[in-house]
MDTraj code that builds the backbone (N, CA, C; nanometers):
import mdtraj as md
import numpy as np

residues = "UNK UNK UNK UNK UNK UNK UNK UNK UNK UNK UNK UNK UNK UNK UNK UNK UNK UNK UNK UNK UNK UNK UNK UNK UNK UNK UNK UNK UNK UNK UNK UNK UNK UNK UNK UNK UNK UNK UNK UNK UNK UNK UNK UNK UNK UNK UNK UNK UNK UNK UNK UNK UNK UNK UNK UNK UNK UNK UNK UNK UNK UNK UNK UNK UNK UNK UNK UNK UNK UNK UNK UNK UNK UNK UNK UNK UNK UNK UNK UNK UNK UNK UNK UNK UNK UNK UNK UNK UNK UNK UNK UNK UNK UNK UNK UNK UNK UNK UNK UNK UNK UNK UNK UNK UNK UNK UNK UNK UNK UNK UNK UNK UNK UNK UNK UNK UNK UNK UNK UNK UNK UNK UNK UNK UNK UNK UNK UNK UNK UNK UNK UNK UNK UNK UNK UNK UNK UNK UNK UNK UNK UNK UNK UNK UNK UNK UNK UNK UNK UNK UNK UNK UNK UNK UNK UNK UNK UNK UNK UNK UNK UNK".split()
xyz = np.array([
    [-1.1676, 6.3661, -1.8910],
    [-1.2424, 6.4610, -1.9720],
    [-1.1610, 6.5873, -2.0014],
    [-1.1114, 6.6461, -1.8976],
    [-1.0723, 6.7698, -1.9198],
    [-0.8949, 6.7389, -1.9914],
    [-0.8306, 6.6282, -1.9836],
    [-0.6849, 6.5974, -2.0342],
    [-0.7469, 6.5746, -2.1534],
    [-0.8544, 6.5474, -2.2448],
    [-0.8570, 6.5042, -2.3632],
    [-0.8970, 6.6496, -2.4325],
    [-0.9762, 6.7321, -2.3258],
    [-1.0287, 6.9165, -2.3925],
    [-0.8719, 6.9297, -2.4279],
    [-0.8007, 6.9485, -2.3260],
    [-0.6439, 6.9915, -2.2975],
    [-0.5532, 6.9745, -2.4224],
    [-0.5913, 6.8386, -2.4623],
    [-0.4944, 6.7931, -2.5746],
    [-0.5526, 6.8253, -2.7058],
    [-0.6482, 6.7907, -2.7438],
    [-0.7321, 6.8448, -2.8496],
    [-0.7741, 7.0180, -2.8622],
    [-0.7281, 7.0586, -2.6995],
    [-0.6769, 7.2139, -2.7337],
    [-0.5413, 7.2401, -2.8122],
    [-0.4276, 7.1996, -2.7314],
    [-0.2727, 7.1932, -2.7997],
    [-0.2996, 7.1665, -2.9840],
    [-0.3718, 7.0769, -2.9659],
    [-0.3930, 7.0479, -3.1330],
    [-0.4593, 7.1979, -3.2134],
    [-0.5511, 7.1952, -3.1371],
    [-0.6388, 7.3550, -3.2271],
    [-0.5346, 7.4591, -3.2401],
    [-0.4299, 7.4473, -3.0789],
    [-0.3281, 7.6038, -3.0809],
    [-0.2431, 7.5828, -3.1681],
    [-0.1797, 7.4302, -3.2432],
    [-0.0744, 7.3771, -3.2967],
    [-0.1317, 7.4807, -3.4677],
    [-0.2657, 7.4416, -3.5002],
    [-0.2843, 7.5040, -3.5785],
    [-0.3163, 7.6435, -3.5548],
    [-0.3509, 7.6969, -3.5010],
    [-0.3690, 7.8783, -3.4471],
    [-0.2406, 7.9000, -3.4516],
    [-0.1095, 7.8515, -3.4080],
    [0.0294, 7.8978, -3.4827],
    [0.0726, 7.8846, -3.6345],
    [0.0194, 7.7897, -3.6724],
    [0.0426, 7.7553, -3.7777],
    [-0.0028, 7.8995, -3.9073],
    [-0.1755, 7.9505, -3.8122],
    [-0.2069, 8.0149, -3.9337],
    [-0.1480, 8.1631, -3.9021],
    [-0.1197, 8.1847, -3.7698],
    [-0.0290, 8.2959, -3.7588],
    [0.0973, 8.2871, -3.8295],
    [0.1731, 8.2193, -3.7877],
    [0.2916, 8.2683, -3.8588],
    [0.2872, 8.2481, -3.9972],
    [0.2203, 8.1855, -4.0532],
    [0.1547, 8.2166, -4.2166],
    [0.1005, 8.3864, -4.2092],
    [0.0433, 8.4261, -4.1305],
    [0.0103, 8.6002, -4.1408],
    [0.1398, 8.6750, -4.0603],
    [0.2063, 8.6372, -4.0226],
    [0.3536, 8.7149, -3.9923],
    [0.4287, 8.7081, -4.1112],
    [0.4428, 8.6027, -4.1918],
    [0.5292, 8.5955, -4.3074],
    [0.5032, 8.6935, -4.3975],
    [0.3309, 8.6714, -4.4195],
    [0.2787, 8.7739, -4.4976],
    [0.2696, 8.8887, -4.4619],
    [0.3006, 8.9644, -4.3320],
    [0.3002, 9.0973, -4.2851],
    [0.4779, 9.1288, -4.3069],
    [0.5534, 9.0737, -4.2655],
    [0.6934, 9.0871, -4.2810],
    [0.7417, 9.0962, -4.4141],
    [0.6396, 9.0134, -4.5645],
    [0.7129, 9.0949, -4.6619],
    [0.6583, 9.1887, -4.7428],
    [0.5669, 9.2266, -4.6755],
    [0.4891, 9.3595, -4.6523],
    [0.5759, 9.4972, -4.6067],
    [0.5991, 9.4515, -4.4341],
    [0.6981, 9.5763, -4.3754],
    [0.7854, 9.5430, -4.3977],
    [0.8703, 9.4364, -4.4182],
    [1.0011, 9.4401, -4.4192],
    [1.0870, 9.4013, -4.2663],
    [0.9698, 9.3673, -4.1866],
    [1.0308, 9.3600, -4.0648],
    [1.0974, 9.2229, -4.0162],
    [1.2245, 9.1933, -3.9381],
    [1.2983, 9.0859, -3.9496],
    [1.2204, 8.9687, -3.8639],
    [1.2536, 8.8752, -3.8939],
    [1.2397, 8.7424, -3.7538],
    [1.2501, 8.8100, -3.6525],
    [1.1875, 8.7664, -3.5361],
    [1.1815, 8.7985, -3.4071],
    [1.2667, 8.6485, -3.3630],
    [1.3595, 8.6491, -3.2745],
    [1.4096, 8.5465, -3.1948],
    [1.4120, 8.6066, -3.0728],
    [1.3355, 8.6636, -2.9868],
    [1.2564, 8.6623, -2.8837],
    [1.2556, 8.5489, -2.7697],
    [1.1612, 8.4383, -2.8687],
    [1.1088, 8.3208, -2.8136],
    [1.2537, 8.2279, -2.7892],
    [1.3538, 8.2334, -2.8969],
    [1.4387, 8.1663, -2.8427],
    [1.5599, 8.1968, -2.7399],
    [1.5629, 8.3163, -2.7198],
    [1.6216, 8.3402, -2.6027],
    [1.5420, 8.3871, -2.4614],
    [1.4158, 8.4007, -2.4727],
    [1.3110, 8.3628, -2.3509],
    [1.3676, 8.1548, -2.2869],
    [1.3422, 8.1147, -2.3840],
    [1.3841, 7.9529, -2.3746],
    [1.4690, 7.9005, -2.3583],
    [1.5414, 7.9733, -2.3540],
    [1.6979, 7.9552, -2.3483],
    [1.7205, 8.0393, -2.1911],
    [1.6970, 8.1394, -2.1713],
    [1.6753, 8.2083, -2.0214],
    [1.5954, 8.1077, -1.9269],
    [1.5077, 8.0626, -2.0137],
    [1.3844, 7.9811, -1.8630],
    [1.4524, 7.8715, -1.8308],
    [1.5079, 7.7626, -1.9524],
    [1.5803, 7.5930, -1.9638],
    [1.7111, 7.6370, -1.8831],
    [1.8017, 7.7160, -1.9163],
    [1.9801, 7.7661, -1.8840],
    [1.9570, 7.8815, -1.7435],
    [1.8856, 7.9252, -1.7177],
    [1.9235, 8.0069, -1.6669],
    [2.0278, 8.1604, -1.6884],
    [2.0607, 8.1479, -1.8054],
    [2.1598, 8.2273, -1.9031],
    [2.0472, 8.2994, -2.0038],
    [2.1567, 8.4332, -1.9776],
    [2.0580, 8.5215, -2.1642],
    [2.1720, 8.5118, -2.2589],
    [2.0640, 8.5016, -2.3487],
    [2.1492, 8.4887, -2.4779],
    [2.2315, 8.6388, -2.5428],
    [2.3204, 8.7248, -2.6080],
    [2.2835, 8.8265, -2.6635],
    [2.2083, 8.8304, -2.7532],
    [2.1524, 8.9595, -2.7249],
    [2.0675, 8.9726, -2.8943],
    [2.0872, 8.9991, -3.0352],
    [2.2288, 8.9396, -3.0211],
    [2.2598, 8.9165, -3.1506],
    [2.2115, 8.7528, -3.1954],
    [2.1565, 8.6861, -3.0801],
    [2.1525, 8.5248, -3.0932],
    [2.0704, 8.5077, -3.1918],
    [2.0896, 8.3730, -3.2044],
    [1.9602, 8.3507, -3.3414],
    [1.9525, 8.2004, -3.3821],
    [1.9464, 8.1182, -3.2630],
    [1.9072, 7.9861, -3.2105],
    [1.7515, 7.9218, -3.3309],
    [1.7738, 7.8881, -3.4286],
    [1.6455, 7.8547, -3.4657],
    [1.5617, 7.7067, -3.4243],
    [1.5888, 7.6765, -3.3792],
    [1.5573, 7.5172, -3.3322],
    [1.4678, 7.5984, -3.1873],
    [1.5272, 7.6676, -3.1294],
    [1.4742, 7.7236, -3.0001],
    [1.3431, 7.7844, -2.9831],
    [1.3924, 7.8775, -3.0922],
    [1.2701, 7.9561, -3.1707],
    [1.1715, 7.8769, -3.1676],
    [1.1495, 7.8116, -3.2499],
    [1.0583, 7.7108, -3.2719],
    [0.9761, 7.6487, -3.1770],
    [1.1193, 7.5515, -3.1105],
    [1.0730, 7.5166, -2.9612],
    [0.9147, 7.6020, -2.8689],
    [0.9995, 7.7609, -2.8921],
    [0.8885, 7.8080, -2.8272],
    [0.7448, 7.8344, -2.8669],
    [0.8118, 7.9003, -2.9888],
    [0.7130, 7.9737, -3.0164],
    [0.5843, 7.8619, -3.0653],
    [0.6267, 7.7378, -3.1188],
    [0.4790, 7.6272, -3.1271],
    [0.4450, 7.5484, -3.0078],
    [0.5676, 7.5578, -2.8988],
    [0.5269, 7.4508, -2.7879],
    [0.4344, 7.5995, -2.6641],
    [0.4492, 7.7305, -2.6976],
    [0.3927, 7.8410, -2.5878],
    [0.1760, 7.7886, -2.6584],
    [0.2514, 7.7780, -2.8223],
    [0.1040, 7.8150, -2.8939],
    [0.0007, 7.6555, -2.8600],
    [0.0815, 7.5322, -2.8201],
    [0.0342, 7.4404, -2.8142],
    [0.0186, 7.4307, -2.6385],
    [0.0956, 7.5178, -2.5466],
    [0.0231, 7.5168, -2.4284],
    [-0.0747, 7.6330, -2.3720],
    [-0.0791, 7.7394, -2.4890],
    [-0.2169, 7.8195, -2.4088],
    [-0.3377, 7.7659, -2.4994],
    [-0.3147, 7.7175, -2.5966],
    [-0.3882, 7.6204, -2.6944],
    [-0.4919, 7.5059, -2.6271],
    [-0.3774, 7.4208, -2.5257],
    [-0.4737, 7.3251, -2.3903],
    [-0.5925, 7.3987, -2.3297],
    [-0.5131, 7.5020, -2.2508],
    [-0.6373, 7.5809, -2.2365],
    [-0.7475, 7.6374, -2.3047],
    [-0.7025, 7.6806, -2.4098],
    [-0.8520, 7.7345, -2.4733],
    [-0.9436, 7.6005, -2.5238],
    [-0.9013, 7.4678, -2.4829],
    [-0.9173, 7.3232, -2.4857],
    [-1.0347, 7.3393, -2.3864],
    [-0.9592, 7.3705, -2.2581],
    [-0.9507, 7.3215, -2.0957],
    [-1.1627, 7.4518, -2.1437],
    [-1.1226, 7.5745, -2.1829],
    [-1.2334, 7.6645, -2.1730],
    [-1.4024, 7.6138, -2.2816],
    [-1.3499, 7.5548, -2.3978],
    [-1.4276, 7.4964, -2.4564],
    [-1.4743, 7.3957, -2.4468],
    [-1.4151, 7.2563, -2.3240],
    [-1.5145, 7.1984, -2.2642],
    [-1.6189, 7.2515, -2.1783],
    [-1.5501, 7.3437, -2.0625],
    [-1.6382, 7.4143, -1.9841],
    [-1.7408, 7.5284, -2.0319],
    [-1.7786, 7.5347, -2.1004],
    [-1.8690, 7.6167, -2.1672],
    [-1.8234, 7.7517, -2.2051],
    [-1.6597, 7.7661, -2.2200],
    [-1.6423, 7.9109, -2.2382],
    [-1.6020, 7.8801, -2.3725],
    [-1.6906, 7.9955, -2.4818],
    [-1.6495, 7.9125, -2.5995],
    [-1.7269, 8.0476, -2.7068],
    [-1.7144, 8.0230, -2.8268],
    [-1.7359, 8.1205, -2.9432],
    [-1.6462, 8.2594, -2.9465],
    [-1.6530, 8.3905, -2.9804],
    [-1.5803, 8.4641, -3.0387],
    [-1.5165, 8.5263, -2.8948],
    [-1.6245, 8.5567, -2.8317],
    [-1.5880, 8.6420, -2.6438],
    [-1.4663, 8.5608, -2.5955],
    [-1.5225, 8.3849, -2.6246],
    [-1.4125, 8.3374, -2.5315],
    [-1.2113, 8.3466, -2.6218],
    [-1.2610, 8.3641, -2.7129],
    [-1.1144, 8.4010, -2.7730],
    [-1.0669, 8.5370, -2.7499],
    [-1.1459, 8.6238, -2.7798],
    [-1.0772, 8.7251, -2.8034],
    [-1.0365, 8.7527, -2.6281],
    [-1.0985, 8.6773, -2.5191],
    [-0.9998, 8.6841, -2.3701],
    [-0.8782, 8.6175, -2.3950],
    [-0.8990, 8.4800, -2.4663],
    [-0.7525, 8.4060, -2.4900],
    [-0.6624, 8.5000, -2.5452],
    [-0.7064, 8.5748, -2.6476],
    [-0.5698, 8.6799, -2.7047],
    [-0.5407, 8.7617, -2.5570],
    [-0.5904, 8.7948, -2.4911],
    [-0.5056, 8.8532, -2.3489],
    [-0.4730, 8.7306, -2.2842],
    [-0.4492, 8.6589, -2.2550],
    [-0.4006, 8.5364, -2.2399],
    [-0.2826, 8.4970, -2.2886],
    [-0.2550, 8.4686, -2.4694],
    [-0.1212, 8.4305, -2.5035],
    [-0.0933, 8.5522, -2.4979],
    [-0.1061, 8.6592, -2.4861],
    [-0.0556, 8.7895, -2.4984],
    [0.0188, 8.8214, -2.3267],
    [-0.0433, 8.7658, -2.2440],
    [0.0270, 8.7875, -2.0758],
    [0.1168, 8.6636, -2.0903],
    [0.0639, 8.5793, -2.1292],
    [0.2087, 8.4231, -2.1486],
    [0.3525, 8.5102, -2.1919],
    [0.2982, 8.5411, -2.3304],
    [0.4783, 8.5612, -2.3860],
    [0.5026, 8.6929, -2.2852],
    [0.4407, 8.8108, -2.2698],
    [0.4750, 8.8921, -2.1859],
    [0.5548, 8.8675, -2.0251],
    [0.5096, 8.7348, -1.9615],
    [0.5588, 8.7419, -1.8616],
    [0.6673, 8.7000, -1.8561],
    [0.6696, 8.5676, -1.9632],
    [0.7858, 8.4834, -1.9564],
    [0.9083, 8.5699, -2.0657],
    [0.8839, 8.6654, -2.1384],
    [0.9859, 8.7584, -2.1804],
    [0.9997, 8.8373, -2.0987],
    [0.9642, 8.9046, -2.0158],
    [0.9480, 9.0222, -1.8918],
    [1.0690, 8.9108, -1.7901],
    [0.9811, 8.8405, -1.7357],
    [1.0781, 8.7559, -1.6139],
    [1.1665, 8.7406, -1.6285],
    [1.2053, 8.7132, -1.7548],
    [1.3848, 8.6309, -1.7565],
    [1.4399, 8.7516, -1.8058],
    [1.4096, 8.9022, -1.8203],
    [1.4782, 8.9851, -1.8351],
    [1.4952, 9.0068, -2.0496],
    [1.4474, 8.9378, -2.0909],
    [1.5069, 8.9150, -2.2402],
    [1.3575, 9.0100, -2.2898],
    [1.2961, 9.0069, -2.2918],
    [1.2167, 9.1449, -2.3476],
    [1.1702, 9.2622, -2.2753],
    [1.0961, 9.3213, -2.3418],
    [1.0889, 9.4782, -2.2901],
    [0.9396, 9.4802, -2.2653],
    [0.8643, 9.6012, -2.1354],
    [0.7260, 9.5815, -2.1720],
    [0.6851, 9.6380, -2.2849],
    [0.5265, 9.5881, -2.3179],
    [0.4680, 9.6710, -2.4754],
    [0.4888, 9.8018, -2.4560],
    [0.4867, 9.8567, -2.3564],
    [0.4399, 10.0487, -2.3654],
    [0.5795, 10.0864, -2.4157],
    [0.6461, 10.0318, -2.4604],
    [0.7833, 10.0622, -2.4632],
    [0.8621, 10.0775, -2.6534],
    [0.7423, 9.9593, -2.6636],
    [0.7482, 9.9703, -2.7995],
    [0.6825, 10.0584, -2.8720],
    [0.7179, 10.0662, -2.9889],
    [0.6394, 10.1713, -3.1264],
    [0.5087, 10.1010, -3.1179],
    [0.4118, 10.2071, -3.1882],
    [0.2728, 10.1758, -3.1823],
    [0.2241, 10.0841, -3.2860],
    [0.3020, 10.0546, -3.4124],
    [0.3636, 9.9423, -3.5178],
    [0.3613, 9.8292, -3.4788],
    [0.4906, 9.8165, -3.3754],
    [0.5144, 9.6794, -3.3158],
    [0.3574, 9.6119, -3.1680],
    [0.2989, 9.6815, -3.1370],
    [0.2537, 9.6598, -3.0091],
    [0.0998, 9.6173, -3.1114],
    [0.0622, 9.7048, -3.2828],
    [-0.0262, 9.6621, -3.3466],
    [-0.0389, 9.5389, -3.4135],
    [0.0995, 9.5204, -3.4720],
    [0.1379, 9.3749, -3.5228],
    [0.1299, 9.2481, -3.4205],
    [0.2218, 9.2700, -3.3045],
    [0.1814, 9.1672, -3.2205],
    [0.0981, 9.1105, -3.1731],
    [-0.0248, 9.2604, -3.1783],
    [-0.1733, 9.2217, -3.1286],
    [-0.2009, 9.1733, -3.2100],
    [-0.2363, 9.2090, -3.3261],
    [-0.2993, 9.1619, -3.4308],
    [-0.3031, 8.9797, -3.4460],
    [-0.1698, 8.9837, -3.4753],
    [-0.1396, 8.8070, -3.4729],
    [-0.1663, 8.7286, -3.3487],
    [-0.1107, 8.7904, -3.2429],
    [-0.2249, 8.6765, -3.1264],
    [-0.3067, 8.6956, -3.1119],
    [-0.4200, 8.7941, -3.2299],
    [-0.5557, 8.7782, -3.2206],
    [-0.6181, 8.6614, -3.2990],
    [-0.5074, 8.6726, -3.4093],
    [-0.4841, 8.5676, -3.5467],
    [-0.5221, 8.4139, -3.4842],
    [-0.4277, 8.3998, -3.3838],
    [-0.3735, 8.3085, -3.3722],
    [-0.4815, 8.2324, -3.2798],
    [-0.5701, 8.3092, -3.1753],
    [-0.6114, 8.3156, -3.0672],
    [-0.7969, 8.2480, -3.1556],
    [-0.8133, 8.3515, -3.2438],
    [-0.9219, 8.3456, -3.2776],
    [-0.9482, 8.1839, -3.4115],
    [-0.8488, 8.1855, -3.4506],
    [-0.7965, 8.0124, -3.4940],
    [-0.8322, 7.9110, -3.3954],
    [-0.7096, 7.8913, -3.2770],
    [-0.7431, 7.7916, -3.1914],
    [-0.8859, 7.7849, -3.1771],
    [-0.9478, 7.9129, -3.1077],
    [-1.0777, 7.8530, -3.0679],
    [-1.1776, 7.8264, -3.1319],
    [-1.1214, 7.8885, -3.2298],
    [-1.3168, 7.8188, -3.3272],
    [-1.2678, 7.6661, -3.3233],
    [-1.1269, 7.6362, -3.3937],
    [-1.0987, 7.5043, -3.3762],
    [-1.1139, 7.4010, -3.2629],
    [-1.0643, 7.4604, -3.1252],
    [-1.1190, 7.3936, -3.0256],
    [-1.2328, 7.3720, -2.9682],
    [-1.3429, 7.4649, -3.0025],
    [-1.4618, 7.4717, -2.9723],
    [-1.5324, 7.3712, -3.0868],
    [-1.5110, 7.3765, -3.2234],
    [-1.5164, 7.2554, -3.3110],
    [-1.4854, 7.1041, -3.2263],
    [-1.3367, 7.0593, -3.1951],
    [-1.3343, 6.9782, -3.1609],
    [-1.3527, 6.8951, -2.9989],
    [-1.4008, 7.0094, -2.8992],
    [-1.3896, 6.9753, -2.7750],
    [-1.5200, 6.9830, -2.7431],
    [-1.6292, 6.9143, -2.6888],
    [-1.7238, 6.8663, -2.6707],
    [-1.7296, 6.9272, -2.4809],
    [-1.8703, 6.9554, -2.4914],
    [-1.8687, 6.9971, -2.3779],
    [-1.8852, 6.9518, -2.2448],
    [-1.8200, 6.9976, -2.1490],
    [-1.8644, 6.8613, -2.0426],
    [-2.0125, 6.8312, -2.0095],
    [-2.0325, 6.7168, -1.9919],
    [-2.1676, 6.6848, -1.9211],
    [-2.2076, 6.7171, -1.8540],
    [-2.1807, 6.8024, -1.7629],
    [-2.2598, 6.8769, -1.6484],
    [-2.2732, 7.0274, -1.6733],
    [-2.2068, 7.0762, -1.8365],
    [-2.1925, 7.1708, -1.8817],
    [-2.3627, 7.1661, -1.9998],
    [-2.4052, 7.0313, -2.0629],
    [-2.4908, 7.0507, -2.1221],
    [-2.6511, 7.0323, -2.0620],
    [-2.7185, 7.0989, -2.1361],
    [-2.8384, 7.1398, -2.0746],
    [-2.9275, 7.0012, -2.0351],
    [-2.8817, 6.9014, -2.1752],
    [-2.9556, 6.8032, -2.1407],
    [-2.8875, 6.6745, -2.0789],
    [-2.7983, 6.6912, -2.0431],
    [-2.6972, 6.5936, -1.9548],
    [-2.6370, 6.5056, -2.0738],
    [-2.6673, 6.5160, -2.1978],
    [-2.6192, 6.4190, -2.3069],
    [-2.4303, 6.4119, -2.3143],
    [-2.3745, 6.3163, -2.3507],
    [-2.2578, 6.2725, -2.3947],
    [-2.2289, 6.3245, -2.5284],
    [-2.3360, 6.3712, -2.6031],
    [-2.2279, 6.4034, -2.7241],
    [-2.2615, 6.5984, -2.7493],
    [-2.1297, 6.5992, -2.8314],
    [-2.0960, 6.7669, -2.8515],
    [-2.2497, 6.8576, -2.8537],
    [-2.2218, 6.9602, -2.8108],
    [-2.3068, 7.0739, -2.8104],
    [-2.2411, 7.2041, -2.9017],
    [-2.3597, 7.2046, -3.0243],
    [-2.2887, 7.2874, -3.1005],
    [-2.3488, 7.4154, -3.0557],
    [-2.2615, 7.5741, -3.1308],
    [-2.3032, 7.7161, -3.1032],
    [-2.3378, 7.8031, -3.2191],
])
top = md.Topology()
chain = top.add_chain()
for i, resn in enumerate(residues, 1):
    res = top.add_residue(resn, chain, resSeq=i)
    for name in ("N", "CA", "C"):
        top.add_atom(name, md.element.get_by_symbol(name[0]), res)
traj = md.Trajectory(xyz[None], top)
């Protein structure tokens, strides 16, 4: 039960990246602000053990992360919409969620900086989009992940809508 929420989460987050970085594209030729390759030298720090400089600009890596991070906090908001955590509350916790993911795993391996550190620009944009992104998956996963049976009122097998 809960490996099929899990996967049919990854699927909802696959698209919750999808419609973010469709609203990063569109914010970037707006500000003008460059690619972030971030994600690919986080991935490259976690897989190698090595940092990249930040002059790097690995795009395959990039990628790597930034849809395989969105397709594993994605499971979870899977894993939350079987268990009854589900509609707008339960996303907008997931945006603190992918928001502590990329934070830790850029923090740990040394390759990013904390938010307080950044301009009030960058710390708005970032939020913004893993709110984007956050609030995507879950309507989607809550669409497709059915709730567990001991989660619905009437013990029934099929979805419980909200």
């Amino acid at each position: 039960m809960l490996g099929r929420a899990a996967l049919r989460g990854a699927l909802a987050g696959i698209a919750g990246v999808a419609v973010m970085t469709l609203g990063e594209k569109a914010e970037q030729a707006v500000t003008g602000r460059p690619d972030s390759y971030v994600p690919a030298r986080t991935l490259t720090a976690l897989s190698t053990g090595r940092r990249l400089p930040g002059s790097a600009r690995p795009p395959v890596r990039n990628h790597l992360m930034h849809w395989g991070t969105g397709a594993a906090v994605g499971a979870l908001r899977g894993i939350w919409a079987a268990s009854g955590l589900r509609g707008w509350r339960a996303s907008a916790w997931h945006t603190s969620v992918r928001l502590a993911t990329d934070q830790t795993l850029e923090n740990a391996t040394g390759v990013g900086s904390p938010p307080w550190t950044w301009s009030r620009r960058d710390r708005i944009v970032d939020v913004g989009h893993k709110a984007v992104y956050s609030l995507v998956t879950g309507a989607l996963a809550d669409r497709l992940v059915p709730l567990a049976p001991d989660r619905r009122p009437d013990g029934s097998a099929g979805p419980r809508r909200r």
